[in-house]
Each structure stands twice: as C-alpha cells, then as structure tokens.
C-alpha positions as CSV (number, residue, x, y, z in Angstrom):
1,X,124.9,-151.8,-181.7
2,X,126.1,-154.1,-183.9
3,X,127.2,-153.6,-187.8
4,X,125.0,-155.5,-190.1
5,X,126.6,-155.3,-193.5
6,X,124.8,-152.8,-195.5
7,X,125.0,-149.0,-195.0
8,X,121.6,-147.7,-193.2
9,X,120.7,-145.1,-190.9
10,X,120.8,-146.2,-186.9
11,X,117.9,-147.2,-184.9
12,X,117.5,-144.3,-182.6
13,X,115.0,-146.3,-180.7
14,X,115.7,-148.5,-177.1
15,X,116.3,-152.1,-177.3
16,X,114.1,-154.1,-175.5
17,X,115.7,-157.6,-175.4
18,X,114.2,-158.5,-178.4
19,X,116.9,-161.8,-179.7
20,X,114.9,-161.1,-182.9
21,X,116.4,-157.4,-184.2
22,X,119.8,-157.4,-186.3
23,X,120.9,-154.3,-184.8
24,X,120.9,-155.5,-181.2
25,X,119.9,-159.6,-181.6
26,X,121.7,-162.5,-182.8
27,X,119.4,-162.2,-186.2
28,X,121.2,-162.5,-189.3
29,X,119.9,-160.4,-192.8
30,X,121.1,-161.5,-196.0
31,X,119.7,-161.6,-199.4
32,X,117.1,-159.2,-201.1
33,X,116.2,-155.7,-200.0
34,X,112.8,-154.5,-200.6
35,X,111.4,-150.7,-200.9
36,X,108.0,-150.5,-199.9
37,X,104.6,-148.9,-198.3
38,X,102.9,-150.4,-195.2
39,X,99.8,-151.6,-195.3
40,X,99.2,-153.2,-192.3
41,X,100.5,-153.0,-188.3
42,X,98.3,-154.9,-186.3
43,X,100.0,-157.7,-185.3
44,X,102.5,-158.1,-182.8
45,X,106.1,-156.7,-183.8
46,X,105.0,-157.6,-187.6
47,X,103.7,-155.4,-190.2
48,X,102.9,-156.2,-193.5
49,X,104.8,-154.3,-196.7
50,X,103.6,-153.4,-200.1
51,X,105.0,-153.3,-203.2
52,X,103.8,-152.7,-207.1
53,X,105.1,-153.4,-209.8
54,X,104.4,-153.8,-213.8
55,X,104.0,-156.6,-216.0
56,X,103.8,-157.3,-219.5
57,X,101.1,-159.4,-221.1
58,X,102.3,-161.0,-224.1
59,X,98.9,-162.3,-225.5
60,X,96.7,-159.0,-225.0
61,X,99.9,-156.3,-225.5
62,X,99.0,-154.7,-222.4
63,X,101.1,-153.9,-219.2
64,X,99.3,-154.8,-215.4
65,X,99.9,-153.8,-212.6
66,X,100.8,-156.7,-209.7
67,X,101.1,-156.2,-206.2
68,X,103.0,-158.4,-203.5
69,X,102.5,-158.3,-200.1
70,X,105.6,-159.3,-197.4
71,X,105.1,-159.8,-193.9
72,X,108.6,-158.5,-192.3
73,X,108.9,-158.6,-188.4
74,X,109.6,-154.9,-186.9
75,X,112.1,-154.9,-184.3
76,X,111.7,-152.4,-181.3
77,X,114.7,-150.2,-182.0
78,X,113.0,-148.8,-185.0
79,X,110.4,-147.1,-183.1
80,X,106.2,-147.2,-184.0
81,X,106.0,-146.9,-187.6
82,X,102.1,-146.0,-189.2
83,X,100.0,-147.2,-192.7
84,X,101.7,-145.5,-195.5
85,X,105.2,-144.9,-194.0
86,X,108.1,-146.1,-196.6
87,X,110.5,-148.8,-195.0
88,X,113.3,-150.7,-196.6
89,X,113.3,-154.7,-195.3
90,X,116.0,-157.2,-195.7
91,X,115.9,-161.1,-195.8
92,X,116.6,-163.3,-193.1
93,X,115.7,-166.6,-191.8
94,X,112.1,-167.7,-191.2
95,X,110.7,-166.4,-187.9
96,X,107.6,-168.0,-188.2
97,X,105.6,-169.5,-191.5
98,X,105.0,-166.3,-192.9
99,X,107.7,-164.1,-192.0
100,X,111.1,-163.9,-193.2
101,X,111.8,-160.2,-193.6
102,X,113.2,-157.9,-191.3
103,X,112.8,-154.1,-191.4
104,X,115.9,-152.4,-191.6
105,X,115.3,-148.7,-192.0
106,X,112.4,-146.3,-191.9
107,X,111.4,-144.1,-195.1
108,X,111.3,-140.6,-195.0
109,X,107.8,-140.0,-194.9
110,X,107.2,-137.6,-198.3
C-alpha cells in the first residue's frame, strides 16, 4: 500500500487492479478535502457526495441553505459503502467529465 500524503485510516478492503485508487493505483490526490453524506451509489465505482452549507443574503438579511453535489470515484479497497454513510473525498485529476474526486476514507456511521 502506498502512502498518499495525508493521515487517514487504511483501506481494509482487497485490491482489485483498479489503476484508478490512490492507495494501490498510479492515481494522484491533491487539493481540497471534502466531508460529506452520500446520496447516490448506482453507478459503477462512482457515488455521488453531498454537502450543505449556509449562505448569507445581503438584500433580504436572511441566511439559505445551499447544497453541492460531487461525483467522486470509489475505489475497490474501500469496501461497499450505502446512502447516508459519511466519507471524506480528496481531489485529483479528472477521470471522466464529471468526476474528479476520489474517496479517501469512510465515516463512522453515527
């Protein structure tokens, strides 16, 4: 297993010659790391994150809530992850038009 810069908790999953996984692959993370809730896992090896947050409005003094969605690729090593599980994803290059996240550790489920 190979070290990929930031301090998270090992895969404890097989790897399946996936080129595409920063633990085991040749892909490279860098940049932001995101928090969030899954929303989606039906495509193949990519899952769709969650996250909130709050914005002001000037004009009407009110705060709103906004969401953003991120479509992170999920290597094999991390194992099958479900709707509403927390994971932590980390930039990396695109792996196709939509994707350019990586998860990089699973939440504890709370």
């Amino acid at each position: 297993m190979r070290d990929i810069g930031i301090d998270v908790i090992e895969p404890k999953g097989e790897w399946d010659g996936d080129s595409n996984c920063p633990f085991y692959g040749s892909l490279r993370v860098r940049g932001q790391i995101i928090e969030g809730t899954v929303s989606r896992v039906g495509m193949l090896q990519t899952i769709v994150v969650e996250r909130q947050h709050t914005r002001h409005m000037k004009k009407f003094e009110r705060i709103e809530k906004r969401t953003r969605r991120y479509s992170a690729h999920l290597p094999s090593c991390i194992g099958d992850i479900n709707v509403g599980d927390p994971v932590r994803i980390m930039e990396c290059r695109p792996i196709s038009k939509t994707v350019t996240f990586c998860v990089i550790e699973r939440g504890e489920s709370e």
